[in-house]
C-alpha positions as CSV (number, residue, x, y, z in Angstrom):
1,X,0.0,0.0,0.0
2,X,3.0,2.1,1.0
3,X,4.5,1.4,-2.7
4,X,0.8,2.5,-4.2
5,X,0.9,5.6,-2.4
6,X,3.8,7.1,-3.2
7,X,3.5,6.0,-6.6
8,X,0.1,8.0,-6.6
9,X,2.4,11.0,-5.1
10,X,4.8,10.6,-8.0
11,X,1.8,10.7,-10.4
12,X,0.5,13.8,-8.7
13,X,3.5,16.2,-8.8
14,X,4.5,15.3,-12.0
15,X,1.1,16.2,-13.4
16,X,1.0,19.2,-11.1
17,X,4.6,20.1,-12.8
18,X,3.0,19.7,-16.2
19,X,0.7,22.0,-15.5
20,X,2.6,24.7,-14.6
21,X,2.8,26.8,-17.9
22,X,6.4,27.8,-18.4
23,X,7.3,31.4,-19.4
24,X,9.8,32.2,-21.7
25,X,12.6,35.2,-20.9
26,X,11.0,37.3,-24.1
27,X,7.4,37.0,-22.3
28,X,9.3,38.2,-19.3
29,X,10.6,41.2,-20.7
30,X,7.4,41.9,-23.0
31,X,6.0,42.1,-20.2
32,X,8.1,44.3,-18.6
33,X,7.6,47.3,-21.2
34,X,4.4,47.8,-19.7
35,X,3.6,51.7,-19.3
36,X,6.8,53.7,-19.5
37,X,8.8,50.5,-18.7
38,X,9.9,50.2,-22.2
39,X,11.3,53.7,-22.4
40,X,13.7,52.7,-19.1
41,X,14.6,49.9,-21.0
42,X,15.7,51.4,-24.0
43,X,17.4,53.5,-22.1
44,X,19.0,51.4,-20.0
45,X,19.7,49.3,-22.9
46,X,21.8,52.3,-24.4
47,X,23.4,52.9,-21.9
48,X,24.6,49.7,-21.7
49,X,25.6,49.4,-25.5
50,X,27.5,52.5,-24.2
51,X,29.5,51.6,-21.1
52,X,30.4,48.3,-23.4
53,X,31.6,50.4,-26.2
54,X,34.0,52.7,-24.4
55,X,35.5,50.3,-22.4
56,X,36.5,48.2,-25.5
57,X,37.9,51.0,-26.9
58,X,39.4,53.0,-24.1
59,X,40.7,49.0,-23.0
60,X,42.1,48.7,-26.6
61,X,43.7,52.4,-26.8
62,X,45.3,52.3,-23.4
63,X,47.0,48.6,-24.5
64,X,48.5,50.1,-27.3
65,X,49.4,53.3,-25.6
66,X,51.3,51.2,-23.0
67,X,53.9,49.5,-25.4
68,X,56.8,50.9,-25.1
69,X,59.7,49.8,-27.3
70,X,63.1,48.4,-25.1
71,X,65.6,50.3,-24.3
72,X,63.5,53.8,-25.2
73,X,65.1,56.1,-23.4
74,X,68.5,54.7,-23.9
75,X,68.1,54.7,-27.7
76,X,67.3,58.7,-27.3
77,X,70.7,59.5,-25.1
78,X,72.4,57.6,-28.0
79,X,70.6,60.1,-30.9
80,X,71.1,63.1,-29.2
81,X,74.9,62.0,-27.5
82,X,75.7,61.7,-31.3
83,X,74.0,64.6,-32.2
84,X,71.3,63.4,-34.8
85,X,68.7,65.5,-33.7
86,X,66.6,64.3,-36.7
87,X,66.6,60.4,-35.9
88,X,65.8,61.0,-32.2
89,X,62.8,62.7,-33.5
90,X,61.8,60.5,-36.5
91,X,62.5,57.3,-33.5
92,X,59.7,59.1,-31.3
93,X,57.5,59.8,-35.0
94,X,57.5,56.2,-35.4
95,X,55.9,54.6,-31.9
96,X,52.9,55.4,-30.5
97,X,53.3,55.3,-26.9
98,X,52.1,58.8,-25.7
99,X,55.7,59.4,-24.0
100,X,57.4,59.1,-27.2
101,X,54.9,61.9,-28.5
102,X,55.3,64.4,-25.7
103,X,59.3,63.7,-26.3
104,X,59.2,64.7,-29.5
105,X,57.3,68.2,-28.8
106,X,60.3,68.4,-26.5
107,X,63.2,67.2,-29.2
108,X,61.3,69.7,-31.3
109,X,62.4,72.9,-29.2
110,X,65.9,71.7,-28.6
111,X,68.4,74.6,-28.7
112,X,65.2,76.7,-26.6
113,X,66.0,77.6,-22.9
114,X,65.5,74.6,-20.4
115,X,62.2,76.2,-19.1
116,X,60.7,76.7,-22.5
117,X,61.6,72.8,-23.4
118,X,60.0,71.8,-19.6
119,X,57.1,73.7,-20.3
120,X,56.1,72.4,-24.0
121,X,57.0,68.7,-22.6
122,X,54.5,69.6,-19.6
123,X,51.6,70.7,-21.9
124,X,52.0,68.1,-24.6
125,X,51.8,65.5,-21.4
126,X,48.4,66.6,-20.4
127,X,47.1,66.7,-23.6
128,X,48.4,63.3,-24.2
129,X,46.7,62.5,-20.6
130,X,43.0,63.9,-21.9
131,X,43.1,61.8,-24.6
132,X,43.8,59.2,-22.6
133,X,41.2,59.8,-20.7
134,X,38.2,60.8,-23.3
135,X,35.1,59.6,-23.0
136,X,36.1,57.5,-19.4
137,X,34.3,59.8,-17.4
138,X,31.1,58.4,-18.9
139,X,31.8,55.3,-17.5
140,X,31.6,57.2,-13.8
141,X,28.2,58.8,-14.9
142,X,26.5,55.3,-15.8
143,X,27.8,53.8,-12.5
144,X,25.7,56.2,-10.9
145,X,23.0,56.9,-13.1
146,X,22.2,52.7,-14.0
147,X,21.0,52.0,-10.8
148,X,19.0,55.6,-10.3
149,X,17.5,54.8,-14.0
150,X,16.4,51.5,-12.5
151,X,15.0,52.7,-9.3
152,X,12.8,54.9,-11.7
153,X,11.6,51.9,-13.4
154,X,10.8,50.5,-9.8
155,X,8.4,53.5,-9.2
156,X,6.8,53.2,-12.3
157,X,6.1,49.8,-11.8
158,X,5.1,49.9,-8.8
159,X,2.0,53.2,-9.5
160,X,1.3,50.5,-12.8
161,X,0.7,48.1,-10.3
162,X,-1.2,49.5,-7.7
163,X,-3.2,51.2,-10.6
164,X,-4.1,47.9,-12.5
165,X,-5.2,46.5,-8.6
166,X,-7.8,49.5,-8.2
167,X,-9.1,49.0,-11.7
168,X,-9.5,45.2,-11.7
169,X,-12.4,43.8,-10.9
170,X,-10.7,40.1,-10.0
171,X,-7.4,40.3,-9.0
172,X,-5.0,37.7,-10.4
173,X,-1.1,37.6,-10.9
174,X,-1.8,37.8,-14.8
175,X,-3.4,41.3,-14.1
176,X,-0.9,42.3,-11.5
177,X,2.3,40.8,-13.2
178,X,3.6,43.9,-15.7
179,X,3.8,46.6,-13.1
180,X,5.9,43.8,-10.9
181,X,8.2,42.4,-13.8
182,X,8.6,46.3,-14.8
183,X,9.5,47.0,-11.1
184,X,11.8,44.1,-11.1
185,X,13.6,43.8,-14.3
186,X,14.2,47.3,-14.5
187,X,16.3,47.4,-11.2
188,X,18.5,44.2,-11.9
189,X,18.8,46.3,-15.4
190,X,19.8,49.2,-13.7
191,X,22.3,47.6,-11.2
192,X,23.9,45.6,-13.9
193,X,24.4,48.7,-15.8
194,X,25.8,50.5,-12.9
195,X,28.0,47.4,-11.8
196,X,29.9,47.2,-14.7
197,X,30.7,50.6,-15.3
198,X,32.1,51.1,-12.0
199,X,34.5,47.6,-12.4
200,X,34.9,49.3,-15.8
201,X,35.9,52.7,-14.7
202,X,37.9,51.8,-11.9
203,X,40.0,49.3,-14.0
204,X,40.6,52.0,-16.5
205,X,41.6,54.7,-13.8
206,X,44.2,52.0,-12.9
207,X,45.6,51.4,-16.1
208,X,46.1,55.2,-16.9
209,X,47.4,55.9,-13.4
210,X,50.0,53.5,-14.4
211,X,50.8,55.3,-18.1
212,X,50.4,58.6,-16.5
213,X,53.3,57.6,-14.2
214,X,55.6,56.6,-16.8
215,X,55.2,59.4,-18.7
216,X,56.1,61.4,-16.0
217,X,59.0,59.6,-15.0
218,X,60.1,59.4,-19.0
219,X,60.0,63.1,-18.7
220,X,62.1,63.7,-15.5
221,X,64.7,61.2,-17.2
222,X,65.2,63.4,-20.6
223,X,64.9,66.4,-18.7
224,X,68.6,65.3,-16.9
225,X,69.8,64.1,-19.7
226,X,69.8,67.3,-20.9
227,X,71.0,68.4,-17.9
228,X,73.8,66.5,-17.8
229,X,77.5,68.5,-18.1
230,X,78.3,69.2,-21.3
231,X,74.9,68.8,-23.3
């Protein structure tokens, strides 16, 4: 009898399980454009797009701004303890690490007082640091706004459903369910959003930090060796 009845049970909660309709994810977020929820998701979708975008690119940019060829600095003394002003600036022409760049503004005044070389090697380094830095600053913006965007969505589906209760005549989850897949999909949205740009942002502050400090300490070396007795 013991066998019977749990076979019964078996019977039951399989049925039970096949009567549960399953919802797909698209049904899920259909649903979740109810009102002004699709607007928030556009937007949030966007923004997303966005973040994505900028940190492939800055990711990408900043990897190619850190190669630096061996030896670099080394390879200048040489030029310029041989006096071939030209190759020492046509060696900086050809790599594209941003310290190669600000060292040819520098080569390019050589012959100038010391503080008029300092100074151009100074302002070509923070322009070589903005450009670094373009477009990063969004990155701080969505960590913020993501979340905010998705708290909005919250509200909004949360007056949807409070609405559709005091207009139904027979409450059921099927009326109920858009203002609470709206309230909830747009916050996981939002916070995914504003997740990744923060890991995003932060990881690219790093990586610049760490340019911006060889730059600086490229700088300080050329400025002694042209400090050096006898140049």
């Amino acid at each position: 009898m013991s066998a019977l009845l749990n076979l019964q049970m078996v019977v039951g909660d399989e049925a039970a399980k096949s009567s549960v309709n399953k919802i797909s994810i698209m049904d899920i977020i259909i649903d979740s454009n109810a009102g002004i929820g699709w607007l928030i998701n556009l937007g949030l979708l966007a923004m997303f797009g966005y973040v994505v975008f900028i940190f492939v690119e800055r990711f990408t940019a900043l990897r190619r701004a850190s190669r630096e060829e061996d030896d670099f600095l080394k390879k200048i003394k040489g030029y310029l303890v041989e006096g071939n002003i030209d190759a020492a600036r046509k060696f900086c022409a050809n790599s594209e690490s941003p310290s190669a760049r600000m060292l040819e503004k520098g080569i390019n005044r050589l012959g100038k007082p010391m503080d008029n070389i300092a100074a151009t090697i100074e302002n070509s380094g923070k322009l070589e640091i903005m450009t670094l830095e373009q477009r990063v600053s969004f990155l701080a913006t969505a960590s913020g706004a993501g979340p905010m965007l998705g708290f909005l969505g919250t509200l909004a589906g949360l007056v949807m459903l409070f609405m559709d209760v005091e207009m139904a005549k027979n409450i059921d989850l099927k009326s109920i369910s858009p203002g609470i897949l709206t309230a909830l999909i747009t916050s996981v949205e939002g916070l995914m959003v504003g997740v990744i740009a923060y890991l995003g942002y932060n990881f690219l502050v790093a990586r610049i930090g760490r340019i911006v400090y060889n730059m600086e300490n490229t700088a300080i070396e050329f400025m002694d060796l042209l400090n050096e007795p006898g140049k």
